[in-house]
PDBQT receptor file of N, H, CA, C and O in Angstrom, charges set to zero:
ATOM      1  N   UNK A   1       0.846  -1.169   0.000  1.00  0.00    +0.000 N 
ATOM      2  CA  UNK A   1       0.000   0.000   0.000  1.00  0.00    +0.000 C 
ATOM      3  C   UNK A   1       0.896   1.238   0.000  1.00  0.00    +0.000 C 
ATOM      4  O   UNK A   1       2.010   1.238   0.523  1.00  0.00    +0.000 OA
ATOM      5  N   UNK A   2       0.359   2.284  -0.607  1.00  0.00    +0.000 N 
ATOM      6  H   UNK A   2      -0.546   2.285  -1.032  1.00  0.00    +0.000 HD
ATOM      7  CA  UNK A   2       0.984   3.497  -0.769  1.00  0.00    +0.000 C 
ATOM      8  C   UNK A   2       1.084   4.057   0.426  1.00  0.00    +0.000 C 
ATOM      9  O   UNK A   2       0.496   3.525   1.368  1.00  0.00    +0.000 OA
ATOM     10  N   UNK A   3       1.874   5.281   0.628  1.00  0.00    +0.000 N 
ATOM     11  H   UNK A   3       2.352   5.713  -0.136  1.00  0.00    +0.000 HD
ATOM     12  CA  UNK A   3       1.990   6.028   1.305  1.00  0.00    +0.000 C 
ATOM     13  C   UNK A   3       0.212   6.942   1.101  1.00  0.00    +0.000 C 
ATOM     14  O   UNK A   3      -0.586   7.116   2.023  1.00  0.00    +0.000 OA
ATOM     15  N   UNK A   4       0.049   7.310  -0.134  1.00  0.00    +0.000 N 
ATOM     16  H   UNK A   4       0.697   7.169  -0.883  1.00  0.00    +0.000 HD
ATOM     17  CA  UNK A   4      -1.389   8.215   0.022  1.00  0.00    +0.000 C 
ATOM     18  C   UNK A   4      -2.587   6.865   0.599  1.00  0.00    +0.000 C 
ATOM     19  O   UNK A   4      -3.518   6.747   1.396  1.00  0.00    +0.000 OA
ATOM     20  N   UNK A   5      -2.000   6.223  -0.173  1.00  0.00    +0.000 N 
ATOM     21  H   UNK A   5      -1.244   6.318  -0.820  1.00  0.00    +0.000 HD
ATOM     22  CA  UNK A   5      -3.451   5.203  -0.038  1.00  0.00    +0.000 C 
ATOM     23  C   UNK A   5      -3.677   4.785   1.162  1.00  0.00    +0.000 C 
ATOM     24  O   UNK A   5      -4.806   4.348   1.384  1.00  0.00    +0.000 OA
ATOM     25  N   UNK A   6      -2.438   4.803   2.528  1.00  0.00    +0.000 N 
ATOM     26  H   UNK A   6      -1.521   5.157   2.348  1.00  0.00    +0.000 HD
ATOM     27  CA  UNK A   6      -2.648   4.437   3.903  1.00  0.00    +0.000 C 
ATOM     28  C   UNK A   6      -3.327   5.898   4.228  1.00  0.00    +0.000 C 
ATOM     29  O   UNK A   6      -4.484   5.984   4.642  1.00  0.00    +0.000 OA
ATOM     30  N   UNK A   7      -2.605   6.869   4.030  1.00  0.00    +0.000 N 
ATOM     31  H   UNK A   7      -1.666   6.798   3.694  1.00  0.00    +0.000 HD
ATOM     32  CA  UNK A   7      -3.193   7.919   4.632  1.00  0.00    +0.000 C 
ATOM     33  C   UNK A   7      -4.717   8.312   4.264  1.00  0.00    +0.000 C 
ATOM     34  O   UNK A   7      -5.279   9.113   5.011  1.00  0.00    +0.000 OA
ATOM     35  N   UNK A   8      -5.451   7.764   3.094  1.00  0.00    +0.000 N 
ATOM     36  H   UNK A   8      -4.994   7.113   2.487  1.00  0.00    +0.000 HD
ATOM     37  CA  UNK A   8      -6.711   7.610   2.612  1.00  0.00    +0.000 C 
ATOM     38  C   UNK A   8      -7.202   6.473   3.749  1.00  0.00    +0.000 C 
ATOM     39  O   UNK A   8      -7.716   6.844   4.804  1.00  0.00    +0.000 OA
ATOM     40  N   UNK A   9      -7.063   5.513   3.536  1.00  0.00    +0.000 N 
ATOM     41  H   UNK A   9      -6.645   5.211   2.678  1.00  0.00    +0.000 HD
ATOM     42  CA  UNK A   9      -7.951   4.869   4.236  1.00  0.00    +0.000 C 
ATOM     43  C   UNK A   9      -7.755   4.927   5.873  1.00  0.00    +0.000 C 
ATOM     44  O   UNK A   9      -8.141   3.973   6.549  1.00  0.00    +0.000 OA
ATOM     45  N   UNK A  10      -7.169   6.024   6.459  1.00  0.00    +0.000 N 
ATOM     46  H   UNK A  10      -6.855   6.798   5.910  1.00  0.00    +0.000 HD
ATOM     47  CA  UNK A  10      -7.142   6.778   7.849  1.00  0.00    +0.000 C 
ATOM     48  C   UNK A  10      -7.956   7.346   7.763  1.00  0.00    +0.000 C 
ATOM     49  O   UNK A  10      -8.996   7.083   8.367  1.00  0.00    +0.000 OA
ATOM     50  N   UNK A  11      -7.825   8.281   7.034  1.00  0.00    +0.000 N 
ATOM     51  H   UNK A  11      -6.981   8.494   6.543  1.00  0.00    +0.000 HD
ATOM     52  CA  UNK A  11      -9.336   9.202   7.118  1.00  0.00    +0.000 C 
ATOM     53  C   UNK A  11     -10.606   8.567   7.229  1.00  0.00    +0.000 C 
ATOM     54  O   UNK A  11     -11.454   8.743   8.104  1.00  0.00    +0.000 OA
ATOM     55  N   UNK A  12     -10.646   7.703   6.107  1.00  0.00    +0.000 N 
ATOM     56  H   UNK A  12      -9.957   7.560   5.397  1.00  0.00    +0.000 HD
ATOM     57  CA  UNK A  12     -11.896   6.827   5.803  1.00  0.00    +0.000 C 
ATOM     58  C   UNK A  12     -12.343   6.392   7.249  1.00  0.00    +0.000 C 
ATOM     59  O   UNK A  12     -13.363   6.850   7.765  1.00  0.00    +0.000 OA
ATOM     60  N   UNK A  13     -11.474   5.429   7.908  1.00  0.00    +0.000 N 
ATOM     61  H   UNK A  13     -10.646   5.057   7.489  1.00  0.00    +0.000 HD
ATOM     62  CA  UNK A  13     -11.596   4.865   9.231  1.00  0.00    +0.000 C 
ATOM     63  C   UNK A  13     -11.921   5.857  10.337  1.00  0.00    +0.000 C 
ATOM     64  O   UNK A  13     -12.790   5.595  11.169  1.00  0.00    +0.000 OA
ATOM     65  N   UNK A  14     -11.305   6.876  10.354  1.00  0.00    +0.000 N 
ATOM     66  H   UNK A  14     -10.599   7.089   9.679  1.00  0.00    +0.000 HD
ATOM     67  CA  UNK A  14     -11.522   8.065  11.122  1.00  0.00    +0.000 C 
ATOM     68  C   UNK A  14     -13.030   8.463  11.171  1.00  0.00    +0.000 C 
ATOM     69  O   UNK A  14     -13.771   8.370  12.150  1.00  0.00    +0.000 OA
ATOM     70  N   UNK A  15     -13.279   8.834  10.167  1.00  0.00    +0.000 N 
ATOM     71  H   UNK A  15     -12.677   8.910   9.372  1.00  0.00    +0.000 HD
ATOM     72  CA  UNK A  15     -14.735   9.206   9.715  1.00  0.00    +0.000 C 
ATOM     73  C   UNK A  15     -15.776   8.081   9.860  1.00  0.00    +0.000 C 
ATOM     74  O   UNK A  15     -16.799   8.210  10.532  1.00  0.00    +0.000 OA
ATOM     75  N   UNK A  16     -15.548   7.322   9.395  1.00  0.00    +0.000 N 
ATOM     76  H   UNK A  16     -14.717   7.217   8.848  1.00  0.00    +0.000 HD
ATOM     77  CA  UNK A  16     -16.534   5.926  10.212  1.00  0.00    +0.000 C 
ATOM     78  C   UNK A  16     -16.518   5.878  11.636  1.00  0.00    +0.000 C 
ATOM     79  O   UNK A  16     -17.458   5.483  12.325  1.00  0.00    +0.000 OA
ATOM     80  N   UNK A  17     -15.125   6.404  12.170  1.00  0.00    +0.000 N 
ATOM     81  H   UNK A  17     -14.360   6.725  11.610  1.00  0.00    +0.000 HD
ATOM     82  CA  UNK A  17     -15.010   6.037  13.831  1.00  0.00    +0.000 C 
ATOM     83  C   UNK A  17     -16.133   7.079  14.658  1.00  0.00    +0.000 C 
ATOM     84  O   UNK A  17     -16.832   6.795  15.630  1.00  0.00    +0.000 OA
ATOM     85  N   UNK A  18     -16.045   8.276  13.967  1.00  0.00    +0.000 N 
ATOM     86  H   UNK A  18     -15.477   8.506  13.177  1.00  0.00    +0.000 HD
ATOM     87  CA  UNK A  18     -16.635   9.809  14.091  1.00  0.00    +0.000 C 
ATOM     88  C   UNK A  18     -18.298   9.234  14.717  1.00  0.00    +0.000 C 
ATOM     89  O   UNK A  18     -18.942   9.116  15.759  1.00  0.00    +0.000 OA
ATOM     90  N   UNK A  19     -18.386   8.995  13.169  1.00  0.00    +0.000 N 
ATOM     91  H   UNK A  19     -17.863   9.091  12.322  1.00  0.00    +0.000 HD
ATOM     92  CA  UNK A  19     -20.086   8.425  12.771  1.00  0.00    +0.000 C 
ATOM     93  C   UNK A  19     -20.475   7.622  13.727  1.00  0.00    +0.000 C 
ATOM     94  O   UNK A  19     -21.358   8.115  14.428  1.00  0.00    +0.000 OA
ATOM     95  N   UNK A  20     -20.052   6.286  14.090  1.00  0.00    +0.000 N 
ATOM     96  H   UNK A  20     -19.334   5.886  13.520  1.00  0.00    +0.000 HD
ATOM     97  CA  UNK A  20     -20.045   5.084  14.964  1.00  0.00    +0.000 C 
ATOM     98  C   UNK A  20     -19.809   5.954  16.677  1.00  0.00    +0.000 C 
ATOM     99  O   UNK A  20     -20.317   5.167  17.475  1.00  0.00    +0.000 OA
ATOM    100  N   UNK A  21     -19.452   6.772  17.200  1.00  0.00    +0.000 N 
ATOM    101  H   UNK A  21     -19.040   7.412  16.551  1.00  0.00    +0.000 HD
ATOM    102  CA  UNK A  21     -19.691   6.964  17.980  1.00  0.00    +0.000 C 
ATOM    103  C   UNK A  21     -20.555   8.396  18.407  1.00  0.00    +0.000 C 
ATOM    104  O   UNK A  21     -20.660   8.762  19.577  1.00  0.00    +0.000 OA
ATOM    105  N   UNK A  22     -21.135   9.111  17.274  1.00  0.00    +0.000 N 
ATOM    106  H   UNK A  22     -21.049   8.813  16.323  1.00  0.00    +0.000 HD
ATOM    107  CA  UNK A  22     -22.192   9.892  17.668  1.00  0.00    +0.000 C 
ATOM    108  C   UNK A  22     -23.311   8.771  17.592  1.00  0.00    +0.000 C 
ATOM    109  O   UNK A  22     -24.348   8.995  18.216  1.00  0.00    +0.000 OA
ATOM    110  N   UNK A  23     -23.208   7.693  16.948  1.00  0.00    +0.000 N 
ATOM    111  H   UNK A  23     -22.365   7.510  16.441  1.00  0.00    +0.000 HD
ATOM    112  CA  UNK A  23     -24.495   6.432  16.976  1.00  0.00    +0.000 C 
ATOM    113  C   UNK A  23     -24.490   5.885  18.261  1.00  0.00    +0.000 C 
ATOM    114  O   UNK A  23     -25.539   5.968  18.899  1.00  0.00    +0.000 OA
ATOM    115  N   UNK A  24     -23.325   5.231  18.874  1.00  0.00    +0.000 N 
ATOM    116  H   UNK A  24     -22.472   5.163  18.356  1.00  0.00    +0.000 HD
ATOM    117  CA  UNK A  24     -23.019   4.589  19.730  1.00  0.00    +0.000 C 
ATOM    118  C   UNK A  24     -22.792   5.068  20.971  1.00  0.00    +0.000 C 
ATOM    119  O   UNK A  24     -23.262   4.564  21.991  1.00  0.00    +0.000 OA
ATOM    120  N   UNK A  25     -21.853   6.349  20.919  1.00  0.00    +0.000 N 
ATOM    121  H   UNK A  25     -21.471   6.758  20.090  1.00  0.00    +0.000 HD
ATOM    122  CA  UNK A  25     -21.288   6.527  22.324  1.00  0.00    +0.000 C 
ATOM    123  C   UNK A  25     -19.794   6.147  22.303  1.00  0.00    +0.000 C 
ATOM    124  O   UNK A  25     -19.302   5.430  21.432  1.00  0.00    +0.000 OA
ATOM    125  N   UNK A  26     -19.192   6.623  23.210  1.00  0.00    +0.000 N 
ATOM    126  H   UNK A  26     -19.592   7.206  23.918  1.00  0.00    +0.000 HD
ATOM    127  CA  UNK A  26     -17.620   6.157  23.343  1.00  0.00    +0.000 C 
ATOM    128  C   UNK A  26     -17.363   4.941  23.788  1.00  0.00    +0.000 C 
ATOM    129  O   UNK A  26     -16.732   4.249  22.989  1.00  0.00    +0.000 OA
ATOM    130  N   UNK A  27     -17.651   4.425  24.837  1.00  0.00    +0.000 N 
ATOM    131  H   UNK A  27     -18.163   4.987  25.487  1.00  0.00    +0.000 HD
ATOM    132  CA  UNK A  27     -17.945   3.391  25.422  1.00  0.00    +0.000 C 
ATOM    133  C   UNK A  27     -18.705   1.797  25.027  1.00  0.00    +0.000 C 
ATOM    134  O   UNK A  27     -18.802   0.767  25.693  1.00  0.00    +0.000 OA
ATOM    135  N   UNK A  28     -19.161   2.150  23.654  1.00  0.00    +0.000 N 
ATOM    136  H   UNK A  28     -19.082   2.987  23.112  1.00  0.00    +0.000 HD
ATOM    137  CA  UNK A  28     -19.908   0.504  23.506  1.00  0.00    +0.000 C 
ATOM    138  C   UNK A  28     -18.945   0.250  22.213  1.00  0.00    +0.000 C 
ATOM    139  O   UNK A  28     -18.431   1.003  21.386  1.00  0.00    +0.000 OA
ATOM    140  N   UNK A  29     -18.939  -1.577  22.482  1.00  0.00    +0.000 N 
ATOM    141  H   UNK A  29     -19.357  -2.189  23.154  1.00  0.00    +0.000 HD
ATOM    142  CA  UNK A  29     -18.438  -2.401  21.610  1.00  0.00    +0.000 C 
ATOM    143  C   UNK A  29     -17.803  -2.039  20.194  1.00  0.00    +0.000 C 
ATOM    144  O   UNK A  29     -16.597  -2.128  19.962  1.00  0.00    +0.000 OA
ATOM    145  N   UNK A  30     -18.825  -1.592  19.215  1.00  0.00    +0.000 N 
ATOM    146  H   UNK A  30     -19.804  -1.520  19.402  1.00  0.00    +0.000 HD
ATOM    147  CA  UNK A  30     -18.509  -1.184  18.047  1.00  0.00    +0.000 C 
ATOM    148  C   UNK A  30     -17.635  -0.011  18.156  1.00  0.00    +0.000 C 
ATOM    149  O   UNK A  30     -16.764   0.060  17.289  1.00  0.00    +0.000 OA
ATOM    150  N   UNK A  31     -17.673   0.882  18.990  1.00  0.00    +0.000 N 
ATOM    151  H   UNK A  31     -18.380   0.824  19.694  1.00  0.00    +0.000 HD
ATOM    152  CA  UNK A  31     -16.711   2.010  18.962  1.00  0.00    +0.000 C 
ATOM    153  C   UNK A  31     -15.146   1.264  19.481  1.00  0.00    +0.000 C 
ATOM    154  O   UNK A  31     -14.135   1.867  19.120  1.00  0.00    +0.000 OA
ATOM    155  N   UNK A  32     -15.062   0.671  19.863  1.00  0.00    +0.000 N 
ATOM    156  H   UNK A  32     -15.883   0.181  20.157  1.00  0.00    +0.000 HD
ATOM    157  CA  UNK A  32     -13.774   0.167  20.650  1.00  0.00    +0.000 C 
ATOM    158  C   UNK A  32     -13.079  -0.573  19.515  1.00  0.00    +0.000 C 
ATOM    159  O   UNK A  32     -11.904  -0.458  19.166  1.00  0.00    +0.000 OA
ATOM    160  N   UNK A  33     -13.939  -1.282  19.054  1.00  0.00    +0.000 N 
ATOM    161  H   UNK A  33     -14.894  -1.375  19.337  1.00  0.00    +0.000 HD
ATOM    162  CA  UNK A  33     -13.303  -1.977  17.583  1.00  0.00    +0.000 C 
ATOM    163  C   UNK A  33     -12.657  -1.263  16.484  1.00  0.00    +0.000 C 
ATOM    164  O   UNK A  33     -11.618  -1.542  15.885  1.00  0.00    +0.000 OA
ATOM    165  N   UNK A  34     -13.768   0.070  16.277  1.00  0.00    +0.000 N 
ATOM    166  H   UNK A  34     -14.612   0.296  16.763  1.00  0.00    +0.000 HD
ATOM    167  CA  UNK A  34     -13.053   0.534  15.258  1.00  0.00    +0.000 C 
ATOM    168  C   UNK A  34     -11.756   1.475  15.833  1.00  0.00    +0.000 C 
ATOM    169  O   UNK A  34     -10.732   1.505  15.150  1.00  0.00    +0.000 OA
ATOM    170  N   UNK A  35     -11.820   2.195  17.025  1.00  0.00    +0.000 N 
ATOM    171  H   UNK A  35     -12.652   2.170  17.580  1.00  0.00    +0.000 HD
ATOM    172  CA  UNK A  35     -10.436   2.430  17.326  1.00  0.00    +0.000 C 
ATOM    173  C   UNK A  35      -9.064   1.877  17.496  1.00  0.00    +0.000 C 
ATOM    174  O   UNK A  35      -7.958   2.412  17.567  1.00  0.00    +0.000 OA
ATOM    175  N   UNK A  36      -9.654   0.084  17.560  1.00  0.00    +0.000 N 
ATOM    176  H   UNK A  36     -10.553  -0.352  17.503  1.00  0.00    +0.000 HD
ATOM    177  CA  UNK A  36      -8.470  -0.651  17.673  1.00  0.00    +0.000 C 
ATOM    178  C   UNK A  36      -8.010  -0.834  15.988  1.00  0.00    +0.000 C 
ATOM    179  O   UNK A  36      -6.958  -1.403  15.699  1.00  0.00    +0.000 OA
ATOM    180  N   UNK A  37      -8.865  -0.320  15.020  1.00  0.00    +0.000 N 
ATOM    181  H   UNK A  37      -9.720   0.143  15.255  1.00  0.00    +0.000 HD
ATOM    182  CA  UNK A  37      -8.705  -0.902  13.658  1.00  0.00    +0.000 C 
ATOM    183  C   UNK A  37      -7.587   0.703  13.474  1.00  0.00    +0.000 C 
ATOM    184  O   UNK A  37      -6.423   0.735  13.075  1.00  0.00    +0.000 OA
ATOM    185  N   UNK A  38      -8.320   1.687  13.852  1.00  0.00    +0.000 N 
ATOM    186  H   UNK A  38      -9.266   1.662  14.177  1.00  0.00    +0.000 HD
ATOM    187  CA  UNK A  38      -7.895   2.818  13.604  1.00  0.00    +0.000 C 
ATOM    188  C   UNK A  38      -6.336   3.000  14.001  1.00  0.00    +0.000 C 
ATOM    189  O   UNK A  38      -5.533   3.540  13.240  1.00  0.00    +0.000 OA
ATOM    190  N   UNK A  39      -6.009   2.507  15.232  1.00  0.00    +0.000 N 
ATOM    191  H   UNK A  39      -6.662   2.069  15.850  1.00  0.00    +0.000 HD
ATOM    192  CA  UNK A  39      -4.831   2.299  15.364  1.00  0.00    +0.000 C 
ATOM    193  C   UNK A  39      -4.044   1.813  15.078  1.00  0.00    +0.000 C 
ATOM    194  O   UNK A  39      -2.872   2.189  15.072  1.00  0.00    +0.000 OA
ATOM    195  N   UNK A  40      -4.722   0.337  14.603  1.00  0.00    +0.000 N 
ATOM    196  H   UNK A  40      -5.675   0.032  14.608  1.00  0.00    +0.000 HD
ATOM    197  CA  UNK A  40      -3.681  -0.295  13.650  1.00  0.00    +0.000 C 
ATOM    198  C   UNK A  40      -3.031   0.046  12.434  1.00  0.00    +0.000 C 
ATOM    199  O   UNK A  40      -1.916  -0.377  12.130  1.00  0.00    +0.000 OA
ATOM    200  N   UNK A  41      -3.864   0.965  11.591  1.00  0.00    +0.000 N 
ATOM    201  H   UNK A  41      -4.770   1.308  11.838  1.00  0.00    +0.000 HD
ATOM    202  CA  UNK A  41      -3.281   2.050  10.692  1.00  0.00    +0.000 C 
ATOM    203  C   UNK A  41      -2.903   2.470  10.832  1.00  0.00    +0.000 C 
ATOM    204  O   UNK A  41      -1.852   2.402  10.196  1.00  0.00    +0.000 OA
ATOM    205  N   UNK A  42      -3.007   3.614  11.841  1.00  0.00    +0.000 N 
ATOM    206  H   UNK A  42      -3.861   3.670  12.358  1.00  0.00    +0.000 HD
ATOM    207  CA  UNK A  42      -1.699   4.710  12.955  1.00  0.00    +0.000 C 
ATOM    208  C   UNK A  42      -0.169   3.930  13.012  1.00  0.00    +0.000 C 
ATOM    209  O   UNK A  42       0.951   4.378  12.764  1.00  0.00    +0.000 OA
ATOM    210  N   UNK A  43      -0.495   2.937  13.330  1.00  0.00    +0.000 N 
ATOM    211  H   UNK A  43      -1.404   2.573  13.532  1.00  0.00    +0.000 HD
ATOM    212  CA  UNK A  43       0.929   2.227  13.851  1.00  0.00    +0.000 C 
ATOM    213  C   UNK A  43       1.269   1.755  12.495  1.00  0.00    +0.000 C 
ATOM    214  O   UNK A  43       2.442   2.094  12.342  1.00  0.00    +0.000 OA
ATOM    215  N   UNK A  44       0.886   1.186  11.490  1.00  0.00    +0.000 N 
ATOM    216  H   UNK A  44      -0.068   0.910  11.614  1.00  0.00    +0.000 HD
ATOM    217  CA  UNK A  44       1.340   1.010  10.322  1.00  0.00    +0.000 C 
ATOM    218  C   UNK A  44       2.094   2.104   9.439  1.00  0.00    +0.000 C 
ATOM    219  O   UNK A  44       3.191   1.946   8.903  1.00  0.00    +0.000 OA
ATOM    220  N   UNK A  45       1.366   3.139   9.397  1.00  0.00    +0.000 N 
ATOM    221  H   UNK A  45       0.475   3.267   9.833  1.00  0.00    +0.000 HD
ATOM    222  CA  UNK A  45       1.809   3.996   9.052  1.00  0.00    +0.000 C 
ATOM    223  C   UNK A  45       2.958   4.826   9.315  1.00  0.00    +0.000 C 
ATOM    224  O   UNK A  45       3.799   5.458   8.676  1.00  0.00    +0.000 OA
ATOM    225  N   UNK A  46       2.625   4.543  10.631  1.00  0.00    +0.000 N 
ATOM    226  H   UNK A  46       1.942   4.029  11.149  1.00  0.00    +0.000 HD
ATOM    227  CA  UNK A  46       4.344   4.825  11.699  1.00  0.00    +0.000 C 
ATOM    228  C   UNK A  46       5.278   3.895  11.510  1.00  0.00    +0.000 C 
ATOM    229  O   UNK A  46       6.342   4.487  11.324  1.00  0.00    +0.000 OA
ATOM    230  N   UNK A  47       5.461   2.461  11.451  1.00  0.00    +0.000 N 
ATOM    231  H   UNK A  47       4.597   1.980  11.602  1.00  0.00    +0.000 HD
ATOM    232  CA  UNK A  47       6.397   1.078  10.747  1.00  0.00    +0.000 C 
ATOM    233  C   UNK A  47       6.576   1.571   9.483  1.00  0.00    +0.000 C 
ATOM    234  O   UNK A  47       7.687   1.200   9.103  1.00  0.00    +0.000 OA
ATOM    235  N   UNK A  48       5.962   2.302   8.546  1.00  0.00    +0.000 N 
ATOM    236  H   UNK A  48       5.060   2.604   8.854  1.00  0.00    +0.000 HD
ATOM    237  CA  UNK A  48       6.091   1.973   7.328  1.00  0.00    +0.000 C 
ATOM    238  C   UNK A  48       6.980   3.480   6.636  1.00  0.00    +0.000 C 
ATOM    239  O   UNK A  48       7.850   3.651   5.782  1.00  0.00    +0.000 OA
ATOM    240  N   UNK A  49       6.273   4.264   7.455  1.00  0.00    +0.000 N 
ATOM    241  H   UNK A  49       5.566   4.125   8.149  1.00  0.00    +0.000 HD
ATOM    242  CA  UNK A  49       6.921   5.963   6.757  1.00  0.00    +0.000 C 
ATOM    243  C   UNK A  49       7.562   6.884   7.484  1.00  0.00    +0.000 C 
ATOM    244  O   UNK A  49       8.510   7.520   7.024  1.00  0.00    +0.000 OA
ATOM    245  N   UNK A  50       7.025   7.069   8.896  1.00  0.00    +0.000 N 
ATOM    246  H   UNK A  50       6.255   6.552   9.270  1.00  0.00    +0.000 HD
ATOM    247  CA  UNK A  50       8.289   8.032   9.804  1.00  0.00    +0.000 C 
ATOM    248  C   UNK A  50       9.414   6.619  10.560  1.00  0.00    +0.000 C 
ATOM    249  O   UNK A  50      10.050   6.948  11.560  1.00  0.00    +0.000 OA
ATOM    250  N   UNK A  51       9.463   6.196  10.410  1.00  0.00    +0.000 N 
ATOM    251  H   UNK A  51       8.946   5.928   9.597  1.00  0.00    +0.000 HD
ATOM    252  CA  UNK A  51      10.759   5.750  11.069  1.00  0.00    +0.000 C 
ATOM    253  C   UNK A  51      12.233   5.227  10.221  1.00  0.00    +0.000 C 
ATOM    254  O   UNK A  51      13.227   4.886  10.863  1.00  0.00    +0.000 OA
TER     255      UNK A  51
């Protein structure tokens, strides 16, 4: 994956995360998931381009 194309599908995830917790709340299931997904991009992105 590209450098743009990780940073695309951050946003993407971001914005789903956004959505999913004005639905949800901070605290329930589905929100926790997608922050753990969200991070896993964060940290990829960090393995892959600043270091």
């Amino acid at each position: 994956m590209t450098k743009n194309e990780l940073l695309e599908h951050i946003e993407n995830k971001r914005t789903e995360l956004q959505n999913i917790v004005l639905k949800n709340g901070l605290d329930s299931h589905i929100t926790i998931l997608y922050s753990q997904e969200l991070d896993q991009l964060l940290n990829q992105y960090d393995h892959s381009f600043l270091r």
